[in-house]
C-alpha positions as CSV (number, residue, x, y, z in Angstrom):
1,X,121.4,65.1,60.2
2,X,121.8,68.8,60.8
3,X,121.8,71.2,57.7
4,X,124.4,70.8,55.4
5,X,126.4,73.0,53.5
6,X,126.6,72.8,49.2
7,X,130.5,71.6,49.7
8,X,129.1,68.7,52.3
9,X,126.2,68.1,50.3
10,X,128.5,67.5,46.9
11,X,130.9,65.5,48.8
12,X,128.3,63.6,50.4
13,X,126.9,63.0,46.2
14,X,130.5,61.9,45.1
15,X,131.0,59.2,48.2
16,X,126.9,57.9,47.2
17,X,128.1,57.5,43.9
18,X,131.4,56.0,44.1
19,X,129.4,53.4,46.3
20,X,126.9,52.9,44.5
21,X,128.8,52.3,41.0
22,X,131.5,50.4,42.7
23,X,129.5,48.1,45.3
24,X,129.1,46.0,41.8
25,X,131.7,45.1,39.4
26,X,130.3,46.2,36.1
27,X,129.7,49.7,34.6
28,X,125.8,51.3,35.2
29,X,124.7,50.8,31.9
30,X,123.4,54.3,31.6
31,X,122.9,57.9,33.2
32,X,119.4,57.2,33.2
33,X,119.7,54.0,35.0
34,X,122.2,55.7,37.5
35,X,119.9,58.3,38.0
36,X,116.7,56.1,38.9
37,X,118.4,53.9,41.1
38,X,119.7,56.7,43.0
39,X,116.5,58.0,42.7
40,X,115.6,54.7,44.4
41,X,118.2,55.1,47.0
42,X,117.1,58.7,48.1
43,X,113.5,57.2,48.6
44,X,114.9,54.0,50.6
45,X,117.3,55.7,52.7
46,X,115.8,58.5,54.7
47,X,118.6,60.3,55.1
48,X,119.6,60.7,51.4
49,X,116.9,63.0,50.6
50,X,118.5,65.4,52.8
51,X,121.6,65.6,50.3
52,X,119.8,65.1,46.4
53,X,116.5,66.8,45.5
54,X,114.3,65.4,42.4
55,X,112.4,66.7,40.1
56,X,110.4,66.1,37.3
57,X,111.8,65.9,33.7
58,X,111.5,64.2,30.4
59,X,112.0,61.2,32.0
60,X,110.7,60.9,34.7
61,X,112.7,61.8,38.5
62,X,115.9,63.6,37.7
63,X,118.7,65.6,39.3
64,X,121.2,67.6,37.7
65,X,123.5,67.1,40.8
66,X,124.5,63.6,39.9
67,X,125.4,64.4,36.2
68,X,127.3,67.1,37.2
69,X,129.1,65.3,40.0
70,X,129.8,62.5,37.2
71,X,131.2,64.8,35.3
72,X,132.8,67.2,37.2
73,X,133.6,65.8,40.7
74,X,135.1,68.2,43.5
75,X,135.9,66.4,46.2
76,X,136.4,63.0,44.2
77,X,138.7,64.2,41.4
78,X,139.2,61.4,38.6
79,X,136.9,58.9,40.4
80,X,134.8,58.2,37.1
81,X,134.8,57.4,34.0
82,X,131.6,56.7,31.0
83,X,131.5,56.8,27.5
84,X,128.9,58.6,25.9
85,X,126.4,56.9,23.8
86,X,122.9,56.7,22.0
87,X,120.5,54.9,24.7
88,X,117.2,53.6,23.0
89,X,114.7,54.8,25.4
90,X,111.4,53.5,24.1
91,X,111.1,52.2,20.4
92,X,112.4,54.7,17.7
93,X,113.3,56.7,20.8
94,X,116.7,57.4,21.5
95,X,118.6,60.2,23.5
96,X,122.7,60.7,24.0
97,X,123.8,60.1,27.2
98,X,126.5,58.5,29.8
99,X,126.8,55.2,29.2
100,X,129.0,52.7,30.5
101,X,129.7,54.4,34.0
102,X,132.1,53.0,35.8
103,X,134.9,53.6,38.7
104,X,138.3,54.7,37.7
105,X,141.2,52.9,39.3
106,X,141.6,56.1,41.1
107,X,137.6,55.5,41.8
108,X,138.2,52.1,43.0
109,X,140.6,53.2,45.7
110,X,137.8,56.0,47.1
111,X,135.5,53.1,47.2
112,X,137.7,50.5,49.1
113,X,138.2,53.5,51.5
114,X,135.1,54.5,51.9
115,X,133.7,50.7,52.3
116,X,136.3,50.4,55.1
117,X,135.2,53.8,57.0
118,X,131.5,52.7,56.5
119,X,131.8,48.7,57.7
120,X,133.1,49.6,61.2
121,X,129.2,51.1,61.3
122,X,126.0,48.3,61.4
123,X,123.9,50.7,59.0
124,X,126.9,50.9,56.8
125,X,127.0,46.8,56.0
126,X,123.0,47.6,55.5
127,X,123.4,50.4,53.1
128,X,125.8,48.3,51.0
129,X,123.3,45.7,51.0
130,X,121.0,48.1,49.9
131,X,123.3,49.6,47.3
132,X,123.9,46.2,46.0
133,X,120.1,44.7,45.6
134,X,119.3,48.4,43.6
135,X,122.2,47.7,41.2
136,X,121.6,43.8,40.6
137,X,118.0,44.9,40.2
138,X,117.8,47.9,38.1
139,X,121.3,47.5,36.1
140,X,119.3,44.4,34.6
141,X,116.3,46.6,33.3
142,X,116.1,48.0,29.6
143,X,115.1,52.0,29.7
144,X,111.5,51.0,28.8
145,X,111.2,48.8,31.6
146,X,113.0,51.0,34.3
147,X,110.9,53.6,33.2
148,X,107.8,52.0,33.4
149,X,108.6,50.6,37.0
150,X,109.0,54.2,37.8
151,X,106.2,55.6,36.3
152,X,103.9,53.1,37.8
153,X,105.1,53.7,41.5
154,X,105.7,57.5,41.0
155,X,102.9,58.3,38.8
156,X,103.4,62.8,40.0
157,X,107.0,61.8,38.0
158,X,104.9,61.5,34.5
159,X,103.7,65.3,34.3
160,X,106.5,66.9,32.2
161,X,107.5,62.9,31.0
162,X,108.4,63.3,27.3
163,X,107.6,59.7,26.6
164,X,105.3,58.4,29.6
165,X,102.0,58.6,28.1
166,X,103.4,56.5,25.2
167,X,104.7,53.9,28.2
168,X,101.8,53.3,30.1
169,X,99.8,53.3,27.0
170,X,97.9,49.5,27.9
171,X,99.4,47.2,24.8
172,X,102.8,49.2,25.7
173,X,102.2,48.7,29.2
174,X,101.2,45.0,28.5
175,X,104.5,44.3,26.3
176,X,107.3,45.5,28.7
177,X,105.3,44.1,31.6
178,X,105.0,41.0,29.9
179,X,109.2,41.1,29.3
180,X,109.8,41.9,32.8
181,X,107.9,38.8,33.8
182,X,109.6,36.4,31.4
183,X,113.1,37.7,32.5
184,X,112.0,36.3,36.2
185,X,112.3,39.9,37.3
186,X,108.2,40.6,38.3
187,X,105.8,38.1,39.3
188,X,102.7,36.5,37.5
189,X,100.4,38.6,40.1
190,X,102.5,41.7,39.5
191,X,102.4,41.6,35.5
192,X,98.5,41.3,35.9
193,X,98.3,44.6,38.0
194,X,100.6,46.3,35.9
195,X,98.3,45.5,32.3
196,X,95.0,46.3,34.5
């Protein structure tokens, strides 16, 4: 992918989005949760770290890009719509955000054209596939357990982490691994690495 400029690069952002929000029918619970699994996304598919840079923050990988094209889109005007709302992060923890992040019915015609320019492409029926296994996946997490998930695979995303030490403190790390394995969503083996 050649270099882009900042008006390709946001439209590029808005079309990501508006594919990943609307590849499921239900709102992203939160910015947080949109931002990790697009965080997810970016690692996944090579390509998308040409268009979104990370860095660390209070919660772990973040990138004002996204909330910004949430909130403000250019090229997309009127594609989304969220509420905003007090997350609980981690215990007595709780931070306002985006919540309830959803398509417009605007938003839902982008996607439908977008998912018919993409499908005539193989990678494009991939990259929905991939869209859609991130969102049934991570939309299912609470902010502790997204969090921790993160912090255990990207552990240079903890530095500046306003809440990680408290996270991957062992009987914290213990509870929400032990959570993620009764809700099916870890395995035995994998709940015993993570309280190691």
């Amino acid at each position: 992918m050649p270099s882009l400029t900042a008006e390709e690069k946001e439209k590029l952002i808005e079309e990501s989005l508006i594919l990943l929000i609307g590849v499921v029918d239900r709102p992203v619970p939160s910015m947080l949760h949109l931002e990790k699994e697009f965080f997810i996304l970016h690692l996944v598919v090579p390509n998308f770290k040409k268009i979104i840079r990370f860095r660390k923050h209070y919660f772990g990988p973040y990138s004002s890009d996204l909330r910004e094209a949430i909130q403000n889109p250019i090229e997309y005007e009127g594609a989304f719509t969220f509420e905003i709302g007090k997350v609980r992060i981690f215990r007595n923890f709780t931070k306002t955000m985006e919540t309830n992040i959803c398509l417009t019915s605007q938003g839902k015609e982008y996607y439908k054209k977008l998912v018919n320019l993409i499908k005539t492409d193989p990678k494009g029926s991939t990259l929905l596939g991939i869209l859609k296994s991130i969102r049934e996946l991570y939309d299912r997490l609470s902010p502790e357990e997204l969090l921790l998930l993160i912090y255990l695979t990207h552990r240079d995303y903890t530095e500046t982490s306003e809440i990680a030490s408290k996270i991957l403190d062992f009987k914290e790390r213990r509870r929400i691994a032990t959570k993620l394995y009764e809700k099916g969503l870890i395995s035995k083996d994998r709940c015993k690495e993570i309280v190691q």
